[in-house]
CHARMM internal coordinates of N, CA and C (Angstrom, degrees):
IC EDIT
DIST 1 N 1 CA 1.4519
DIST 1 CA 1 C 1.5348
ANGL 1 N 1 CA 1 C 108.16
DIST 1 C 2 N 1.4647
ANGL 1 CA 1 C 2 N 119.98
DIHE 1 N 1 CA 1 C 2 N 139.17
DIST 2 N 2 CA 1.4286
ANGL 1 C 2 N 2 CA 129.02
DIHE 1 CA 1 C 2 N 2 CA -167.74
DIST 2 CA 2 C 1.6582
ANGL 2 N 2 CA 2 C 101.52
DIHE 1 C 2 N 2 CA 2 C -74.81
DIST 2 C 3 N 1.4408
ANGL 2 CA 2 C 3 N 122.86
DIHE 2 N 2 CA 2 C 3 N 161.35
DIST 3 N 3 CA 0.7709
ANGL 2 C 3 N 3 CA 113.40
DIHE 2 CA 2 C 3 N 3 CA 169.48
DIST 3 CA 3 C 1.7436
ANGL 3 N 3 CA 3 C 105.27
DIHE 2 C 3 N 3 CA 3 C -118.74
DIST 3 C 4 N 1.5210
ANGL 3 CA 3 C 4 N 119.31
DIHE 3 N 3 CA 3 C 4 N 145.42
DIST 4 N 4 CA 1.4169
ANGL 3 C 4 N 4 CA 136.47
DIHE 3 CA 3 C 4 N 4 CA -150.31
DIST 4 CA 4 C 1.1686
ANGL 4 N 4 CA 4 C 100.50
DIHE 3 C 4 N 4 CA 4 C -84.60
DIST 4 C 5 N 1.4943
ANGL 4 CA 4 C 5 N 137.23
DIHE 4 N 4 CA 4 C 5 N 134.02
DIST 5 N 5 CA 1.5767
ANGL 4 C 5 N 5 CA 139.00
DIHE 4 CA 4 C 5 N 5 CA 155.33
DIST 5 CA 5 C 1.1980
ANGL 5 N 5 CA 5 C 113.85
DIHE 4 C 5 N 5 CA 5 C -102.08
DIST 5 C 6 N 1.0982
ANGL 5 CA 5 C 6 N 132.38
DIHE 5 N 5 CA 5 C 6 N 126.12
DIST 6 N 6 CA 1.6294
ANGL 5 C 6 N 6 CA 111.69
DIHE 5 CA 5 C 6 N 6 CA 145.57
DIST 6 CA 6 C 1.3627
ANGL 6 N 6 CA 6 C 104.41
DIHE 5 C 6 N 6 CA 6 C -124.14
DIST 6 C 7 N 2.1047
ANGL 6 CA 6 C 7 N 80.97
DIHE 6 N 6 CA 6 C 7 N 142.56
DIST 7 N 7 CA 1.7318
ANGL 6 C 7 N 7 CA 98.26
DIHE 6 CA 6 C 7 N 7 CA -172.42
DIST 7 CA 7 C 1.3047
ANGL 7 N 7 CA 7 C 110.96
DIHE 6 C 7 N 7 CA 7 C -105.08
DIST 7 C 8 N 1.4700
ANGL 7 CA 7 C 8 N 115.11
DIHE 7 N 7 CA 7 C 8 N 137.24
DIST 8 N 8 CA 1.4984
ANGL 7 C 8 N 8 CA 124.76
DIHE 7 CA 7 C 8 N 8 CA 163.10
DIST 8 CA 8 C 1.3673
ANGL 8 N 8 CA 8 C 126.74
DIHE 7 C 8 N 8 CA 8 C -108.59
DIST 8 C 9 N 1.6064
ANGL 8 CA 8 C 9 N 109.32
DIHE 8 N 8 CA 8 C 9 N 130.59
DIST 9 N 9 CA 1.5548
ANGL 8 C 9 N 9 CA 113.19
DIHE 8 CA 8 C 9 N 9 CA -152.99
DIST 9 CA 9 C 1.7165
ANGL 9 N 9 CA 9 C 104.96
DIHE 8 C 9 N 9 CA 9 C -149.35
DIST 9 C 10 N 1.3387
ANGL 9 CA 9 C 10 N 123.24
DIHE 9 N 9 CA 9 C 10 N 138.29
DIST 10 N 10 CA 1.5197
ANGL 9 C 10 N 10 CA 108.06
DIHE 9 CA 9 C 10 N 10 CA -179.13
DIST 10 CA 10 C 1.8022
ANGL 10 N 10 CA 10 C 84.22
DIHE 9 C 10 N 10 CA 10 C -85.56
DIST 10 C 11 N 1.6870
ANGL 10 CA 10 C 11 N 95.70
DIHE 10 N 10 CA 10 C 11 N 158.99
DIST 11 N 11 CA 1.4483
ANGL 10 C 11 N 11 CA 95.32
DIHE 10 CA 10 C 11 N 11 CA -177.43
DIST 11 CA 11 C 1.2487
ANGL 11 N 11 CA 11 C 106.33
DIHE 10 C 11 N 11 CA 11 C -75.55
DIST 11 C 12 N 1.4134
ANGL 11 CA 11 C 12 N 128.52
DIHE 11 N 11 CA 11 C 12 N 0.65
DIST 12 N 12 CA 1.4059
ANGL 11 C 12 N 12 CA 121.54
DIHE 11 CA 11 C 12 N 12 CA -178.17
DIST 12 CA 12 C 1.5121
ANGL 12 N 12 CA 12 C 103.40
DIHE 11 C 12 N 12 CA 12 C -59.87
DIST 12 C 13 N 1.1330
ANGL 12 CA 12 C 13 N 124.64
DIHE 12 N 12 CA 12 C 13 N -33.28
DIST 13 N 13 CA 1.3582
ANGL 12 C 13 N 13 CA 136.28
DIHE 12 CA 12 C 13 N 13 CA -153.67
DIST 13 CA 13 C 1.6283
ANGL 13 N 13 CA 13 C 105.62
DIHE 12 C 13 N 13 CA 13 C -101.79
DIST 13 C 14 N 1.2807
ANGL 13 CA 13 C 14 N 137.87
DIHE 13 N 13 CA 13 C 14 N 11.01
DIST 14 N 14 CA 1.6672
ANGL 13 C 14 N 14 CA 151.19
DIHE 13 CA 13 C 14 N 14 CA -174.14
DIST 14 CA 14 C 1.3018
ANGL 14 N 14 CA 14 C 86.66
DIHE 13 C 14 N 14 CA 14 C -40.88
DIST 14 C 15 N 1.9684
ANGL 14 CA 14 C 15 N 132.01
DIHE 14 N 14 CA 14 C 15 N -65.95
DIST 15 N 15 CA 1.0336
ANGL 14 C 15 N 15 CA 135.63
DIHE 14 CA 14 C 15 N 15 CA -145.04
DIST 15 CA 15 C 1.8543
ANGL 15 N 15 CA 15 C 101.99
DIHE 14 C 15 N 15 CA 15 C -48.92
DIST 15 C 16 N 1.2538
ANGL 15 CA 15 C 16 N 104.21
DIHE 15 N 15 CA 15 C 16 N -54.93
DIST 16 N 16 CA 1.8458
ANGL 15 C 16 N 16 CA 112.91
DIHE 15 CA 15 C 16 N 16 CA 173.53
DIST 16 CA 16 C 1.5294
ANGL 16 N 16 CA 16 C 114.76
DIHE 15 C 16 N 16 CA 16 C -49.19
DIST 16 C 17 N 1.5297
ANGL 16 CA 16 C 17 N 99.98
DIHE 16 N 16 CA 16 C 17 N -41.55
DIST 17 N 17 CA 1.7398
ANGL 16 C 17 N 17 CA 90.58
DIHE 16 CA 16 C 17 N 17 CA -173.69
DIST 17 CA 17 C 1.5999
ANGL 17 N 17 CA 17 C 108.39
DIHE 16 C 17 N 17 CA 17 C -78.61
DIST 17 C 18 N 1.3185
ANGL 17 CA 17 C 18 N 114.30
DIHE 17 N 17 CA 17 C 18 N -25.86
DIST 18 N 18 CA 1.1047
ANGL 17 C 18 N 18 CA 112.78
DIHE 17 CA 17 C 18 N 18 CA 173.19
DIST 18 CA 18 C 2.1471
ANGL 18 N 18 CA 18 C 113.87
DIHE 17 C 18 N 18 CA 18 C -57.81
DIST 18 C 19 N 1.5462
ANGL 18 CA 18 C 19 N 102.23
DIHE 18 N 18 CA 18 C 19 N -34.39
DIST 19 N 19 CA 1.4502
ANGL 18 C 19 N 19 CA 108.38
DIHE 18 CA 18 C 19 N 19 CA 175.89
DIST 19 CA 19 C 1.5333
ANGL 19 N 19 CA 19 C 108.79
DIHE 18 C 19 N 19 CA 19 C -60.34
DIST 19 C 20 N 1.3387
ANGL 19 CA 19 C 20 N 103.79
DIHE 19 N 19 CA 19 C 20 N -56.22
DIST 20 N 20 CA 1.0818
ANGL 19 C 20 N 20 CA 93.41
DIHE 19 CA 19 C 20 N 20 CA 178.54
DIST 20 CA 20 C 1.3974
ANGL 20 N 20 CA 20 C 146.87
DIHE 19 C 20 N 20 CA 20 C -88.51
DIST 20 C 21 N 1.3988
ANGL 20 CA 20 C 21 N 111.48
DIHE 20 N 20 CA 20 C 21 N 24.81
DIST 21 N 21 CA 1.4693
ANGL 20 C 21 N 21 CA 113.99
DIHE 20 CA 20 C 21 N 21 CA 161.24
DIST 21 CA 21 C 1.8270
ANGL 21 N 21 CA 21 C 94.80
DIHE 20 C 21 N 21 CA 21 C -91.85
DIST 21 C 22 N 0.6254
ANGL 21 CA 21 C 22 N 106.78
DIHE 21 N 21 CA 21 C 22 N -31.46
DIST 22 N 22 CA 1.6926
ANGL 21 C 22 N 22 CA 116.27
DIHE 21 CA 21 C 22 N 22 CA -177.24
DIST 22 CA 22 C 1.7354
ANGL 22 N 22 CA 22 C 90.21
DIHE 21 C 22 N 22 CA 22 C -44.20
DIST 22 C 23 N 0.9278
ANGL 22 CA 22 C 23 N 99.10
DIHE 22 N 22 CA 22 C 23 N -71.42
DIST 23 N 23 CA 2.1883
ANGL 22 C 23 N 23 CA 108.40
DIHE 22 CA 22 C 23 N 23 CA 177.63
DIST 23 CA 23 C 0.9484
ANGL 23 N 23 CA 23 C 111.41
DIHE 22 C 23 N 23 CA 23 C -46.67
DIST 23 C 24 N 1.6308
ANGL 23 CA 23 C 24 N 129.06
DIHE 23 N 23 CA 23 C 24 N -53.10
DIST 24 N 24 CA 1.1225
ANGL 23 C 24 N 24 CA 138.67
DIHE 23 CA 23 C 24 N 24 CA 168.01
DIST 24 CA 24 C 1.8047
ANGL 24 N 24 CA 24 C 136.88
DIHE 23 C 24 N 24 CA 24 C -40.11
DIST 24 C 25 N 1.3813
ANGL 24 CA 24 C 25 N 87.58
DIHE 24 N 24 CA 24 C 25 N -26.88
DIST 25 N 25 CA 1.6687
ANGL 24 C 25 N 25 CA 103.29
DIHE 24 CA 24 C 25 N 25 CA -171.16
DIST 25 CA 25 C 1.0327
ANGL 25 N 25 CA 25 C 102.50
DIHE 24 C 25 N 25 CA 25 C -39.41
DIST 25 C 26 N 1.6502
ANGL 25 CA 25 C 26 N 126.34
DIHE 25 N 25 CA 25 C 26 N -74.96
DIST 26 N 26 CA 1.1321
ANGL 25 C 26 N 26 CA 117.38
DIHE 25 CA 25 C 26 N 26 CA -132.24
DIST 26 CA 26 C 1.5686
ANGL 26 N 26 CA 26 C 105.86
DIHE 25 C 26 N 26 CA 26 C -94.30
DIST 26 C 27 N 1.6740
ANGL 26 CA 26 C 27 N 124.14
DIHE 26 N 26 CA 26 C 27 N 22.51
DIST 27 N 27 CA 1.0928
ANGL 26 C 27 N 27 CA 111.28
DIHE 26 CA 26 C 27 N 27 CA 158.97
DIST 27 CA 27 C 1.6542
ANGL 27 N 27 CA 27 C 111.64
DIHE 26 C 27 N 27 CA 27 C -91.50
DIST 27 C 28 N 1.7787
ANGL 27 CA 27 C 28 N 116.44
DIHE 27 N 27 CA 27 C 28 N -18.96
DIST 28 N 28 CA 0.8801
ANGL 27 C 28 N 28 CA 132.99
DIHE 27 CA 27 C 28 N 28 CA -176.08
DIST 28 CA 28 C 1.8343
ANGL 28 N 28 CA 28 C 103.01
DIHE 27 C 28 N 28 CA 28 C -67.22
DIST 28 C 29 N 1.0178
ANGL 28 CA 28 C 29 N 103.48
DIHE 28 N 28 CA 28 C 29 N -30.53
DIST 29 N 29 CA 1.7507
ANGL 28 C 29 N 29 CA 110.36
DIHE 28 CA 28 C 29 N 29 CA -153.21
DIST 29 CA 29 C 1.7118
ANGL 29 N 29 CA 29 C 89.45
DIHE 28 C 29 N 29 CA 29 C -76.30
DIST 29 C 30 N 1.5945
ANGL 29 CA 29 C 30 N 102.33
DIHE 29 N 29 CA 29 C 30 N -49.60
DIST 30 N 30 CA 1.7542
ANGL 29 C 30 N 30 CA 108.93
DIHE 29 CA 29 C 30 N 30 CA -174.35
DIST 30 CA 30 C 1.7157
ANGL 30 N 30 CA 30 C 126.49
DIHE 29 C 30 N 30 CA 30 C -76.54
DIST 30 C 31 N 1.0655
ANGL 30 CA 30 C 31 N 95.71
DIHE 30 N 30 CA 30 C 31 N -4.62
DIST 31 N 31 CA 1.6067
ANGL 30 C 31 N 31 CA 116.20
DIHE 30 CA 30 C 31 N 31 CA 155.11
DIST 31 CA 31 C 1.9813
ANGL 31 N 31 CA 31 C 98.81
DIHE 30 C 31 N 31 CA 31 C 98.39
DIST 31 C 32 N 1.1864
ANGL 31 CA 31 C 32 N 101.02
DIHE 31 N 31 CA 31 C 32 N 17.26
DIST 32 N 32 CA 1.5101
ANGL 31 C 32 N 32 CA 114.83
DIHE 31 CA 31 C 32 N 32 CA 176.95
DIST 32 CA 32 C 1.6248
ANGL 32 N 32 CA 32 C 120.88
DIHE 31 C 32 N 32 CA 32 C -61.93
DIST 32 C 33 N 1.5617
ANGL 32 CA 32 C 33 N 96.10
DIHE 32 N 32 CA 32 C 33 N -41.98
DIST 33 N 33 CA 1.6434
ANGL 32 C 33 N 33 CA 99.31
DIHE 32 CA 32 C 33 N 33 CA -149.45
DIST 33 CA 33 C 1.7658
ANGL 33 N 33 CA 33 C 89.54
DIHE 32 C 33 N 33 CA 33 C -146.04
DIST 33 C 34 N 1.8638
ANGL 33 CA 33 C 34 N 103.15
DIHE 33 N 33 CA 33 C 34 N 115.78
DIST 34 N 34 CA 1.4397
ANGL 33 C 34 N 34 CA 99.91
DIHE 33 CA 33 C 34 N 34 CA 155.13
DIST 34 CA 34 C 1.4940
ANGL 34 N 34 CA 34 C 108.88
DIHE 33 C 34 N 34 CA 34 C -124.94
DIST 34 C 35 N 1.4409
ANGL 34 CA 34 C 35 N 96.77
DIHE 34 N 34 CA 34 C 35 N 132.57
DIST 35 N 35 CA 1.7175
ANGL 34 C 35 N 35 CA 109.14
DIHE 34 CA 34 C 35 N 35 CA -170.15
DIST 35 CA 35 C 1.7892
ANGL 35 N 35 CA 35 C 88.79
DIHE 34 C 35 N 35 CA 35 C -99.21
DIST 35 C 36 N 1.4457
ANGL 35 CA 35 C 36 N 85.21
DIHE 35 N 35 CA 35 C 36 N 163.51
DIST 36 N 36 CA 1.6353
ANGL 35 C 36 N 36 CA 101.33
DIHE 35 CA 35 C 36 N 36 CA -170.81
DIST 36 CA 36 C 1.5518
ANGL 36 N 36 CA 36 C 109.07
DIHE 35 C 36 N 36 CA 36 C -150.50
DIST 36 C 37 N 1.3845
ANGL 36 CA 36 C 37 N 111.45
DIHE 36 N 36 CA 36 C 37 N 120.89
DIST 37 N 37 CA 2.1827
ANGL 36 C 37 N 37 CA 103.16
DIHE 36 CA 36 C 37 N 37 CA -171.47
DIST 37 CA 37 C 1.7295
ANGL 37 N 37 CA 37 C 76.02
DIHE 36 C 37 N 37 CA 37 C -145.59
DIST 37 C 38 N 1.4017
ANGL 37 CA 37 C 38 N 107.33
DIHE 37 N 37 CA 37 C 38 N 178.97
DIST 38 N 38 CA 1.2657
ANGL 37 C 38 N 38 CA 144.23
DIHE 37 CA 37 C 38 N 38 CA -142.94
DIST 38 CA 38 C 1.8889
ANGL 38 N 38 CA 38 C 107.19
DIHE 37 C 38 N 38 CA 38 C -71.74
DIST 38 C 39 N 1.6946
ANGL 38 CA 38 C 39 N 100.27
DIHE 38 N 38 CA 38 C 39 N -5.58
DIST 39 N 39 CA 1.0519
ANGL 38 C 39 N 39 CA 105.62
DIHE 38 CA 38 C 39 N 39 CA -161.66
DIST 39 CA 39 C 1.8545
ANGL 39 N 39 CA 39 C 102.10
DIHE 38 C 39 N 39 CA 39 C -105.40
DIST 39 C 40 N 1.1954
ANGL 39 CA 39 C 40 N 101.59
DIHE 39 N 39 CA 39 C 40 N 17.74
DIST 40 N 40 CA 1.4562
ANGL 39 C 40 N 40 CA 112.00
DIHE 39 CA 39 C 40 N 40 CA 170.36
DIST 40 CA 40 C 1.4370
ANGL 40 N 40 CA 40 C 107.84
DIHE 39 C 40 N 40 CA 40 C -94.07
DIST 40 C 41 N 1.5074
ANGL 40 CA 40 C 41 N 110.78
DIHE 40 N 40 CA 40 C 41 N -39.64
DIST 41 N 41 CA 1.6687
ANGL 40 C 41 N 41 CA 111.16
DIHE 40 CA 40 C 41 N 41 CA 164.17
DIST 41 CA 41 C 1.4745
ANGL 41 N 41 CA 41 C 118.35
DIHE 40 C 41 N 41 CA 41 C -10.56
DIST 41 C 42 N 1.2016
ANGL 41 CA 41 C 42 N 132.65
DIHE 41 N 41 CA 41 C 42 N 113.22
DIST 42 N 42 CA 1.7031
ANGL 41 C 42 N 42 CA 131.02
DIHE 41 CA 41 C 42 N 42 CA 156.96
DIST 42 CA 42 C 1.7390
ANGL 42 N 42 CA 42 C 101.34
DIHE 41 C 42 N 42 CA 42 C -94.81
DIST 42 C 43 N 1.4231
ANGL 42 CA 42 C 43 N 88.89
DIHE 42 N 42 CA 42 C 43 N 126.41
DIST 43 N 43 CA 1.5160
ANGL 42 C 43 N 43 CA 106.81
DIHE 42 CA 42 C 43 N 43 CA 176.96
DIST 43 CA 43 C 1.9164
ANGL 43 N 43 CA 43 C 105.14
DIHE 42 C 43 N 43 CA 43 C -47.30
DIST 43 C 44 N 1.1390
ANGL 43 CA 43 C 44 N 118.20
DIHE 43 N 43 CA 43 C 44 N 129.49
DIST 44 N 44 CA 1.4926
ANGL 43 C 44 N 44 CA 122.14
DIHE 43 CA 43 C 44 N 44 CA -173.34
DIST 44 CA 44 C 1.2613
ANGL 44 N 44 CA 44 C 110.87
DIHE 43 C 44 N 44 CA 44 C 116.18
DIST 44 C 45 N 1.6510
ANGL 44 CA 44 C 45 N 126.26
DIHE 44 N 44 CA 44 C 45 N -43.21
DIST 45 N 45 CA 1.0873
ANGL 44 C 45 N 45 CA 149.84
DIHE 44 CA 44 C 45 N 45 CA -168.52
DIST 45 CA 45 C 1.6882
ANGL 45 N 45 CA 45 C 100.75
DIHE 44 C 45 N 45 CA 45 C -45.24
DIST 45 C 46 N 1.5904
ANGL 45 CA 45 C 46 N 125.65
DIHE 45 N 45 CA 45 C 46 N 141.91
DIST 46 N 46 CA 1.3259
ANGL 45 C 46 N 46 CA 131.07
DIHE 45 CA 45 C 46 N 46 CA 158.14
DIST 46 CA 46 C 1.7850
ANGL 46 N 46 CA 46 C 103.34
DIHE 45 C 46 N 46 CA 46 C -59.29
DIST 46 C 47 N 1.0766
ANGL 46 CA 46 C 47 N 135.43
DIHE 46 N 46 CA 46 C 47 N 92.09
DIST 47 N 47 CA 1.6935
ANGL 46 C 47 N 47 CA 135.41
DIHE 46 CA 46 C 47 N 47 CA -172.48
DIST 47 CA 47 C 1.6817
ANGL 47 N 47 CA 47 C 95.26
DIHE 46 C 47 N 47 CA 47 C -64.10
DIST 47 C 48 N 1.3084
ANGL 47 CA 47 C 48 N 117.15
DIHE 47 N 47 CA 47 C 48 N -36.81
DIST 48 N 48 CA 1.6574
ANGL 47 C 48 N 48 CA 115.95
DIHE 47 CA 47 C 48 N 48 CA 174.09
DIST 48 CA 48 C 1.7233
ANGL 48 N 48 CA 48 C 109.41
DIHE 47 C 48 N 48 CA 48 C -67.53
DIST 48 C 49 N 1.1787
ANGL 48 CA 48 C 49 N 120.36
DIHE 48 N 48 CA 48 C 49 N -46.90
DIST 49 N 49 CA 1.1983
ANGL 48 C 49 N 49 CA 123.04
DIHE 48 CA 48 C 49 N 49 CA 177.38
DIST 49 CA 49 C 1.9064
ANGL 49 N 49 CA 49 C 112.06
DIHE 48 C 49 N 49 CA 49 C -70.20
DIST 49 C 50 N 1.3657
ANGL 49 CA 49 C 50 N 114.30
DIHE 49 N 49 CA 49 C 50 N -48.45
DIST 50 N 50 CA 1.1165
ANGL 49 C 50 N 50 CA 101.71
DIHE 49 CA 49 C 50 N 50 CA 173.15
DIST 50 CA 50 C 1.9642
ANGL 50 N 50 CA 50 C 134.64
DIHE 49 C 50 N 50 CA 50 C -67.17
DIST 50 C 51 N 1.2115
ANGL 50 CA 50 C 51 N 91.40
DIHE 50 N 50 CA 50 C 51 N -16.24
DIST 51 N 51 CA 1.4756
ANGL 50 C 51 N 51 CA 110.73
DIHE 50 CA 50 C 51 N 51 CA -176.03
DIST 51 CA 51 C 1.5299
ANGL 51 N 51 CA 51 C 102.68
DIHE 50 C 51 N 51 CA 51 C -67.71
DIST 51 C 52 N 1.5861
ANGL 51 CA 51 C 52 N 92.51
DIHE 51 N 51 CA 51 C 52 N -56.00
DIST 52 N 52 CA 1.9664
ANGL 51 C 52 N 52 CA 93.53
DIHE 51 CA 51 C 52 N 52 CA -170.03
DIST 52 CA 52 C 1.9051
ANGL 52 N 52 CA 52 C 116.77
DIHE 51 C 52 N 52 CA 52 C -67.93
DIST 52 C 53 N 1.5881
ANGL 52 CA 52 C 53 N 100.62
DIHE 52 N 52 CA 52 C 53 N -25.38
DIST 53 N 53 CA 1.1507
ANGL 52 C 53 N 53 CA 106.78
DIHE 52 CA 52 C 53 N 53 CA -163.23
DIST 53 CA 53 C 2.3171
ANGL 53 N 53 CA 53 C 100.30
DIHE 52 C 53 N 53 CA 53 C -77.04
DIST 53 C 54 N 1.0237
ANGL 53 CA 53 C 54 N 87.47
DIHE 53 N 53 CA 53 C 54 N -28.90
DIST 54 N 54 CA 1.6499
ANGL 53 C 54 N 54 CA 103.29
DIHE 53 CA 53 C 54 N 54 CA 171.61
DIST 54 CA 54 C 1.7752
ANGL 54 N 54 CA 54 C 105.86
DIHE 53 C 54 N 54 CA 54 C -80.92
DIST 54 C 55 N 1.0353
ANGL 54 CA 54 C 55 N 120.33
DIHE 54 N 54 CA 54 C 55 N -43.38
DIST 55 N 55 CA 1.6463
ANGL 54 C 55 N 55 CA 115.37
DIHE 54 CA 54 C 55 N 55 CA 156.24
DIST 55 CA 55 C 1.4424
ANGL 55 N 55 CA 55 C 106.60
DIHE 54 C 55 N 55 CA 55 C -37.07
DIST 55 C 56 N 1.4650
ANGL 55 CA 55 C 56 N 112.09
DIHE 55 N 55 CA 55 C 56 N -68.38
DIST 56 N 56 CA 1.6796
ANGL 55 C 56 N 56 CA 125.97
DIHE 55 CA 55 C 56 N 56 CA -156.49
DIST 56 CA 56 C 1.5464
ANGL 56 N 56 CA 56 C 110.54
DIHE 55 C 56 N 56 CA 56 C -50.49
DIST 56 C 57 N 1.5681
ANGL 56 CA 56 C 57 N 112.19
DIHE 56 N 56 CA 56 C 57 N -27.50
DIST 57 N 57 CA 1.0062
ANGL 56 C 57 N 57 CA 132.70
DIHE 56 CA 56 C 57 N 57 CA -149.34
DIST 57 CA 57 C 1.4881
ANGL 57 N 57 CA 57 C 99.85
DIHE 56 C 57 N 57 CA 57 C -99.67
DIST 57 C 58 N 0.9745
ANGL 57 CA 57 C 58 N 120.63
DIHE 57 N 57 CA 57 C 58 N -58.87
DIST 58 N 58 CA 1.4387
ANGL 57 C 58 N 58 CA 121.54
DIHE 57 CA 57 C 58 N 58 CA 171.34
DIST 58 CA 58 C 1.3066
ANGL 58 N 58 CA 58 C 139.99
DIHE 57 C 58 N 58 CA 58 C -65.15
DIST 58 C 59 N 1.2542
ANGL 58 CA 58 C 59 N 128.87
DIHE 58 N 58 CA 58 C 59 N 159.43
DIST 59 N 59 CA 1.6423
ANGL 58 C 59 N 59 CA 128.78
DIHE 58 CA 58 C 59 N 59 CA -134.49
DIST 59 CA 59 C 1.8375
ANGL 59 N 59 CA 59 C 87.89
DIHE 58 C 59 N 59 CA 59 C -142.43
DIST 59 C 60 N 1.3095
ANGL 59 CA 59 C 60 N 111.60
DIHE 59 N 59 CA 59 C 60 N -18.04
DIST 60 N 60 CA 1.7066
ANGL 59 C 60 N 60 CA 105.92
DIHE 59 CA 59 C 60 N 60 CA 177.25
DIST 60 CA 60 C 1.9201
ANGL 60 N 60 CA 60 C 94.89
DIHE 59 C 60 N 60 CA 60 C -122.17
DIST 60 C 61 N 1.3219
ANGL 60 CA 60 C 61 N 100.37
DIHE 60 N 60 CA 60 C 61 N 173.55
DIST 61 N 61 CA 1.2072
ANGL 60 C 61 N 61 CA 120.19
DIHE 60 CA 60 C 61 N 61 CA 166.50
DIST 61 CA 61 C 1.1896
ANGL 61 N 61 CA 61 C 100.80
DIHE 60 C 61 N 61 CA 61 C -141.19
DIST 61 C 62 N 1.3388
ANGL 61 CA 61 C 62 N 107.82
DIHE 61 N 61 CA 61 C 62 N 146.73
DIST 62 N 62 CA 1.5897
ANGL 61 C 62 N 62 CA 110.80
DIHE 61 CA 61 C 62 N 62 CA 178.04
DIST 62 CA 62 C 2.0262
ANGL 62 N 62 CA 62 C 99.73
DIHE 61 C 62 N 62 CA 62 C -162.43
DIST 62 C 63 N 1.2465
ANGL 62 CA 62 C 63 N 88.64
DIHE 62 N 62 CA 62 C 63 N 121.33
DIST 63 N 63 CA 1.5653
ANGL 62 C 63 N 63 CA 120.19
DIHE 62 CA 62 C 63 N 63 CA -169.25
DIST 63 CA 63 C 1.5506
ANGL 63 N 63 CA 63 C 133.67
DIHE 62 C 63 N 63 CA 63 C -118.96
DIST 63 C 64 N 1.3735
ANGL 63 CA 63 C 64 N 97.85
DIHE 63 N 63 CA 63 C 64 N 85.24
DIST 64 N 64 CA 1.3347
ANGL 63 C 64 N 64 CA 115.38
DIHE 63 CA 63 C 64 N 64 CA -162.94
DIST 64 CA 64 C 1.8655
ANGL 64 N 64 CA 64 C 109.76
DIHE 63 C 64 N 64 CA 64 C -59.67
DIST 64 C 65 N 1.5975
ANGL 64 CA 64 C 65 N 120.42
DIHE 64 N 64 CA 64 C 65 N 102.12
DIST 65 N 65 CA 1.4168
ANGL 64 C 65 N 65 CA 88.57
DIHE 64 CA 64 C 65 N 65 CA -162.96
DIST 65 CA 65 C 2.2010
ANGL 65 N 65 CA 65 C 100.22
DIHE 64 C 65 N 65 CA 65 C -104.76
DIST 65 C 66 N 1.2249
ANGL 65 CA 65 C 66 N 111.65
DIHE 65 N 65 CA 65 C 66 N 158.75
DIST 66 N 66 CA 0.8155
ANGL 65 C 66 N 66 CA 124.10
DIHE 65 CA 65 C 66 N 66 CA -167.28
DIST 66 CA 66 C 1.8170
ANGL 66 N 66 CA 66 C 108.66
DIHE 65 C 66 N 66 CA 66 C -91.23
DIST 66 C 67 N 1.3745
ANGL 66 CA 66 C 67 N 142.61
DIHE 66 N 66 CA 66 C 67 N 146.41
DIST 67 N 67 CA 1.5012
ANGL 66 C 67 N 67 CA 141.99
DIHE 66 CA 66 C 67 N 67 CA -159.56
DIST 67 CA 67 C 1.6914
ANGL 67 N 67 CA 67 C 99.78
DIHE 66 C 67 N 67 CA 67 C -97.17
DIST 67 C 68 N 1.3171
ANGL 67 CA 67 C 68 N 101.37
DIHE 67 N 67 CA 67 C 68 N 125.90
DIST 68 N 68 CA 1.5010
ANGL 67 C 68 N 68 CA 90.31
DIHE 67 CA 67 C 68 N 68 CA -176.46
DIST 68 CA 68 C 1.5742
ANGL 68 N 68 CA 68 C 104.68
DIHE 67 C 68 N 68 CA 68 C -65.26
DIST 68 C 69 N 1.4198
ANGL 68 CA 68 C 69 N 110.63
DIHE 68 N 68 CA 68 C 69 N 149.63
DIST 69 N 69 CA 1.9155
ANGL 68 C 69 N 69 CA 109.62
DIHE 68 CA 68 C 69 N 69 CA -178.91
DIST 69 CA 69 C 1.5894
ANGL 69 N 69 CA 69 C 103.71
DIHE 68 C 69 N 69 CA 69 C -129.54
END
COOR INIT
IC SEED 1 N 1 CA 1 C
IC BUILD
């Protein structure tokens, strides 16, 4: 059974999350690791309800943080 991520990222920062599913693959590929960020949202969707219920669900956190400038 995979184990659940959800990632938090300002979208300023996509370019990183984009890296890091790239890193991520191959736990994704071996059925290890499903990550989950904002882009699972379906337009209609409660975004408050879907956010927490993908929290509830997950067993990692992973928090992309951005450099103050």
């Amino acid at each position: 059974m995979p184990n659940n991520a959800f990632i938090s990222y300002a979208h300023a920062d996509e370019k990183h999350l984009e890296r890091l599913h790239k890193h991520l693959a191959m736990l994704r590929r071996d059925g290890r690791l499903q990550a989950w960020s904002d882009h699972a949202i379906i337009p209609g969707d409660n975004v408050g309800q879907t956010i927490s219920a993908a929290l509830d669900q997950s067993s990692l956190f992973i928090a992309l943080v951005s450099p103050i400038t």
